[in-house]
N, C-alpha and C positions, 0 to 999 in steps of 0.2 A: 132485188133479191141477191147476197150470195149466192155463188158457184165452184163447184168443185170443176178442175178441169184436167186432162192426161193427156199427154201425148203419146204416140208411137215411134218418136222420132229417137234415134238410137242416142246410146249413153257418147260422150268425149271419149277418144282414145286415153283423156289424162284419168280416169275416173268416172264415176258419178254426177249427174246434173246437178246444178244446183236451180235447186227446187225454189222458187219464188212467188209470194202472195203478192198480191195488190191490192190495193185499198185505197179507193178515193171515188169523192160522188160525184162523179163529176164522168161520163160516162167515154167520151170526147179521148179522155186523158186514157181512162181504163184499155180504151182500144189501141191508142199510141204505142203505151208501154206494152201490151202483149204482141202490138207485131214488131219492135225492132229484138225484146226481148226471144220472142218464137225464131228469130234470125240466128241467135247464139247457140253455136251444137256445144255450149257446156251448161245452158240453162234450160228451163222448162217453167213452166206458169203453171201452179196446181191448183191458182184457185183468186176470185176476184170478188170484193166486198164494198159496199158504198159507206159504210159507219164502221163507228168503234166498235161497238155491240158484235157487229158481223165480223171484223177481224178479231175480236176474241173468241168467238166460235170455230173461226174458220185455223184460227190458226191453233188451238186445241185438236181437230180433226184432222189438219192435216203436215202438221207439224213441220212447215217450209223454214227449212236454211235462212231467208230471207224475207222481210218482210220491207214493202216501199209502203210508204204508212203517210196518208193525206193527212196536215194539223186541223184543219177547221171544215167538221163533216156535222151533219146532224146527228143527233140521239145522244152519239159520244164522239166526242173529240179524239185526235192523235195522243194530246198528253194524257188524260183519262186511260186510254188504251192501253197505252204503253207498258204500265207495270199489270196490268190484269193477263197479259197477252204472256209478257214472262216468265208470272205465275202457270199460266196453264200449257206453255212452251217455252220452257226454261233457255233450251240449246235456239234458241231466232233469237236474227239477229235484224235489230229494226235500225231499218233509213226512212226519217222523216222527211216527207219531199214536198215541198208547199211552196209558197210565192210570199212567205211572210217571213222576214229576218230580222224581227225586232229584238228585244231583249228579253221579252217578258214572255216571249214563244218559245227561245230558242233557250234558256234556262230552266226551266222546268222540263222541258222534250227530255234534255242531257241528264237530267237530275233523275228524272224517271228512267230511266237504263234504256235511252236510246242510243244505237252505236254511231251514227250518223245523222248529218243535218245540213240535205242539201235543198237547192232553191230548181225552181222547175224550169228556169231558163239554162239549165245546164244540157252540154250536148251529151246528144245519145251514147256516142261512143265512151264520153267520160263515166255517162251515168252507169254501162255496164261492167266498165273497170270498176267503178267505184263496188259494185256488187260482187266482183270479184274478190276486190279488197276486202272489204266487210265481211267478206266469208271465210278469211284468212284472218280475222282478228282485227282487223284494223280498221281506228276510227276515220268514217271520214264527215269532214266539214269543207263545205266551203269555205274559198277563203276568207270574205266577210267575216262567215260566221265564225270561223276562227280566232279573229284578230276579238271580236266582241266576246267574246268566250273568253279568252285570255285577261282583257280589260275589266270583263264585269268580278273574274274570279279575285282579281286585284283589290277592286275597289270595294267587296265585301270584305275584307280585312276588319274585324272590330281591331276597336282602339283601347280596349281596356282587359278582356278577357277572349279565349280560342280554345272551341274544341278541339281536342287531343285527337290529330288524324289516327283512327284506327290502330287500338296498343296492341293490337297481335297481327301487325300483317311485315311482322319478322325485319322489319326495318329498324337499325340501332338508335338511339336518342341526337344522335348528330345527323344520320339519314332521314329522317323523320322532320327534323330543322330546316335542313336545306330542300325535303322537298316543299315545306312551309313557303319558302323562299321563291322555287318555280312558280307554286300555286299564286304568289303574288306580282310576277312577271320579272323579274330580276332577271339578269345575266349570270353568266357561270363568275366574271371578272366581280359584277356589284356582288354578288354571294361571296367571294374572296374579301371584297374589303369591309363588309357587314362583320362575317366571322374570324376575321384576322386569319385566314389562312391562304395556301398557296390557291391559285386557278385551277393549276394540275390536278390538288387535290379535291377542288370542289369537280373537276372532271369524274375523277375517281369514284365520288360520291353519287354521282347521277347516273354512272353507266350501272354502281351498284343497285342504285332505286329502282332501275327501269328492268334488271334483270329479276330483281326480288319480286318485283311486282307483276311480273310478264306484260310490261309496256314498252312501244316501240320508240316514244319521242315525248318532248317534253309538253305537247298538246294533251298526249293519254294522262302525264302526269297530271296536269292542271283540273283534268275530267275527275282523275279519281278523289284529287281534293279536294272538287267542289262539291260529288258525291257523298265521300266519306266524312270528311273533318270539316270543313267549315261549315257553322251555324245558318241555316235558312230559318226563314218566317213562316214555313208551310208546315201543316200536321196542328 
């Protein structure tokens, strides 16, 4: 059964708790992640779920900052979740936490608006950074999942035709190019000799993508165009 849950335990001097669901059937794991988490005086747990089903309820009701989101649960899975969970709590921010870092998990997870994709051998202290992070915006992945993330965005490149990454997200027809170019793993140097221009300037270019965009690094870049603009097999 889902559980809503509250503490008493006072807010951080920096602000407000950040408020975090959990999700995973695994019951073992449910109780790990509530007590290093119940350790952080900036966090709080409001609520714990064994299925997708339960974390799209749960996370409707109680509209947590943060969601740590199990991939492979009964009834519904993490990627199933993922966008039903958005829809009904637009502002959560989900990290998939699982023990699988295939390709075929961890591309669909990213695809469906997860902000993070870490593996459950990570240590505690990283995992409640990483919660801090992701509450600040910021994607995280492991490193693995990283580097595969980067590789897979590359190697879906067609060869003959590309959707048009997103024509109103205020990016010019040359910023638009190059971040074609991230999305397919290039360096700022191979984007210089690709487009005949300076390094600096492809510098130029990317610090503009990543301000227009509100991204931090060229990881979020590669996310938002495997999101946006390149063509998948799904739907």
């Amino acid at each position: 059964m889902s559980k809503d849950s509250s503490h008493s335990q006072k807010a951080s001097p920096q602000g407000k708790k950040i408020r975090v669901l959990v999700v995973d059937d695994h019951a073992i794991v449910r109780q790990g992640l509530r007590t290093f988490i119940d350790l952080q005086s900036d966090m709080e747990i409001v609520g714990e779920g064994t299925n997708g089903i339960e974390a799209v309820d749960l996370a409707r009701r109680t509209k947590p900052d943060i969601i740590l989101l199990d991939l492979v649960m009964p009834e519904m899975d993490g990627i199933q979740a993922t966008p039903r969970i958005i829809e009904n709590s637009p502002n959560s921010r989900i990290i998939i936490l699982t023990s699988f870092s295939e390709e075929d998990k961890v591309l669909p997870a990213i695809r469906a608006g997860a902000q993070g994709y870490l593996l459950k051998d990570i240590e505690p202290t990283e995992l409640v950074q990483a919660v801090r992070d992701a509450h600040h915006g910021k994607v995280q992945l492991h490193p693995e999942i990283a580097g595969k993330l980067m590789s897979a965005v590359a190697a879906e490149k067609p060869s003959t035709s590309r959707t048009t990454i997103d024509a109103h997200n205020g990016l010019t027809e040359r910023e638009n190019e190059v971040l074609h170019l991230i999305a397919d793993g290039l360096s700022n140097r191979e984007i210089a000799e690709k487009l005949f221009i300076s390094e600096k300037t492809v510098k130029t270019h990317v610090s503009n993508i990543l301000g227009k965009l509100g991204l931090t690094d060229r990881t979020q870049a590669a996310i938002y165009a495997l999101r946006r603009g390149l063509p998948t097999d799904e739907k």
